[in-house]
N, C-alpha and C positions, 0 to 999 in steps of 0.2 A: 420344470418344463422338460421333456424328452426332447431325446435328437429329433425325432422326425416331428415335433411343437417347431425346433429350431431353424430346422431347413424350412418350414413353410413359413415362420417368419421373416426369414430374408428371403425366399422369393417373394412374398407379397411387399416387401422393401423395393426391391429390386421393380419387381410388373408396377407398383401402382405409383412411382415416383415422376412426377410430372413434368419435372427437366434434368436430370440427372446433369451434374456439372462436367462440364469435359475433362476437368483435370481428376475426378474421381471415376470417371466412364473408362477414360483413356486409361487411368491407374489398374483397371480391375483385367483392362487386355493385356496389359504389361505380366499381371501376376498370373494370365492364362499361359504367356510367351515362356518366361522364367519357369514355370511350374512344369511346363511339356519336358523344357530340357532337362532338368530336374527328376522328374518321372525315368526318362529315358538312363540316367546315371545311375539311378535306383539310389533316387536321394531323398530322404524325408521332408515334408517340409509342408508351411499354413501361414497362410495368410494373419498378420497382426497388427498393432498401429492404426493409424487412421482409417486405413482401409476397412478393416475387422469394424470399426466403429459403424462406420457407414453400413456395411452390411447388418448391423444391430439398429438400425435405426437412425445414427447421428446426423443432426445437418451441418455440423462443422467442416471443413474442407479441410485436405489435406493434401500437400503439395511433394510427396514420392510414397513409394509401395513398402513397407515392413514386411519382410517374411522371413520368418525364423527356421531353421533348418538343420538336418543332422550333422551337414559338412559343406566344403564348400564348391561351389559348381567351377565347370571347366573353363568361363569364361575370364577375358583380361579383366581384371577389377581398375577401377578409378583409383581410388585407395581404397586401405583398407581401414576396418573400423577397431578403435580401442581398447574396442571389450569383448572382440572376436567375432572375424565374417570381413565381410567384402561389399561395398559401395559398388553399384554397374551403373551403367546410364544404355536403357533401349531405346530403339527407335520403336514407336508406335503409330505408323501413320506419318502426321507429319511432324508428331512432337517427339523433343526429348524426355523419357519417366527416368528418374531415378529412384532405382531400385535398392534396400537395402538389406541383403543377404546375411543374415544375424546367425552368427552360430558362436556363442558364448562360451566364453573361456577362461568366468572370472567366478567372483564366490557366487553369482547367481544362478550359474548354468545348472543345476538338478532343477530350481524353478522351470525354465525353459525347454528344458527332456521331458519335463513331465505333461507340460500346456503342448508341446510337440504331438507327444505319444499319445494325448485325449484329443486330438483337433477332429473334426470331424470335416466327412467327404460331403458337398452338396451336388445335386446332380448334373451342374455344368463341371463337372470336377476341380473346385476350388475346391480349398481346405481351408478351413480358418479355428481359430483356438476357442473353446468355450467362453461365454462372458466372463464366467467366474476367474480363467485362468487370465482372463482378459484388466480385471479387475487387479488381480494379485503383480502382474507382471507392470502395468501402470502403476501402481501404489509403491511398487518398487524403483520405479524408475522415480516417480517423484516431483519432476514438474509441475507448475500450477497450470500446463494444462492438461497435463496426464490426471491431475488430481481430480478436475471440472470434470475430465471424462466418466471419471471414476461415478461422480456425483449422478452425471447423465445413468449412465447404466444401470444402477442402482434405484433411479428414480422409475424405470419401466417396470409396468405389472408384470410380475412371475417370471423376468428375465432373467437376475441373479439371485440364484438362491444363497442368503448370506450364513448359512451356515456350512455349505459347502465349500467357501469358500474359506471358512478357519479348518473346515475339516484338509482341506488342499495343501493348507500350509504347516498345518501340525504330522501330517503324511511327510512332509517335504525335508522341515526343520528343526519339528518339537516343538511342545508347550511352548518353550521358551524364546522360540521365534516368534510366535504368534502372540505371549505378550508383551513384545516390542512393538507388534505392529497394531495390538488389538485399539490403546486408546484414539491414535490417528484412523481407525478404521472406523471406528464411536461417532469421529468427527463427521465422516463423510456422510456415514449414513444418517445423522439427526439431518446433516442439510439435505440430503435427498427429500426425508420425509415430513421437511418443513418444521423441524426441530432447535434450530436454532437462526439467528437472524444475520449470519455472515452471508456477506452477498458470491456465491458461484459466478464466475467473469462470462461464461459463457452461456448457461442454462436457465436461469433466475426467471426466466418468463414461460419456461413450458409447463 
C-alpha cells in the first residue's frame, strides 16, 4: 500500500465513522494541540498507540494519546515515563487527555528513530507511524493487548505488508533480532489468517 493508499484510508476512517467515541475524538484534538506545540519547537514527532490504531481502523477504545517523539516538549510533565519522555495531562474542551510524550532511552529507542523518521504527514497535519512500524513497536512492547492489536492489523487487506516488516527489523537489529522475534510473529499471523484456533480477546468476530 503507498502512502497516499494510506492517507486515504484514514480519511475514509475518519469521514465515514458513524459515532466516533469522545474519548478517541477528543484524543485526536489533544495530538492536534501537543503536535502545534511541538511543530513550533522544531520537534519530531507521530502519533502511535491507540490512537495510530483507530486511525488504521480499530474499534478498540483508548483511554490517552501515544506519541513518540525526538525530545522532549517545553511543557510541565505529570511524571515522567521509565523508558523515556514525559506523561502531560491537556485540557481539551471540557476534558482532561493524557497525553503520553514517548521519546526512548532504553535498548528500543533505534526501533522508535526509525518508526519516527518513516511516520508519515496526513493532510490535517497529524503524523502517525506506518502499520508495519506500528506492528513492530507493539510486538515489542508485548502486551496481550498490544499483541490482539497486532492480530487486528495484520488481519486487514494490504495494510501490513509482512515482509516489510522483517525487512524493518533486520535494517534495525540483524538476522538475529528478527529470529527472536520471527516464531511469536508466526503466531500472530496464523491467528490473523485464521490458522490456528487460539481465541484473540479482542478481535475473534471480525
Amino acid at each position: 500500500m503507498s502512502e497516499n493508499e494510506y492517507q486515504q484510508l484514514v480519511e475514509r476512517v475518519l469521514q465515514n465513522a458513524a459515532s466516533p467515541t469522545i474519548s478517541t475524538d477528543t484524543g485526536l484534538e489533544a495530538a492536534q494541540q501537543v503536535g502545534h506545540l511541538a511543530t513550533q519547537e522544531e520537534i519530531e514527532w507521530a502519533i502511535a498507540g491507540g490512537i495510530a490504531m483507530h486511525l488504521y481502523g480499530s474499534p478498540r477504545l483508548t483511554k490517552d494519546v501515544d506519541i513518540i517523539a525526538s525530545k522532549e516538549l517545553s511543557l510541565t510533565p505529570q511524571h515522567r515515563l521509565s523508558f523515556g519522555g514525559s506523561s502531560y495531562t491537556l485540557q481539551v474542551l471540557k476534558y482532561e487527555v493524557q497525553v503520553d510524550w514517548i521519546v526512548r532511552n532504553d535498548g528500543y529507542q533505534e526501533f522508535y528513530r526509525k518508526a519516527l523518521k518513516e511516520a508519515m504527514k496526513l493532510p490535517n497535519g497529524l503524523r502517525v507511524i506506518l502499520p508495519e512500524w506500528l506492528v513492530i513497536l507493539k510486538f515489542n512492547a508485548g502486551r496481550q493487548k498490544d499483541l490482539d492489536d497486532i492480530v487486528f492489523l495484520l488481519k486487514q487487506e494490504k495494510l501490513v505488508d509482512r515482509p516489510t516488516v522483517k525487512q524493518k527489523v533486520v535494517e534495525t537489529v540483524g538476522e538475529g533480532g528478527w529470529l527472536i522475534m520471527l516464531s511469536g510473529f508466526r503466531r500472530l499471523c496464523d491467528l490473523a489468517d485464521g490458522k490456528s484456533t487460539e481465541p484473540s480477546k479482542y478481535y475473534d468476530h471480525d
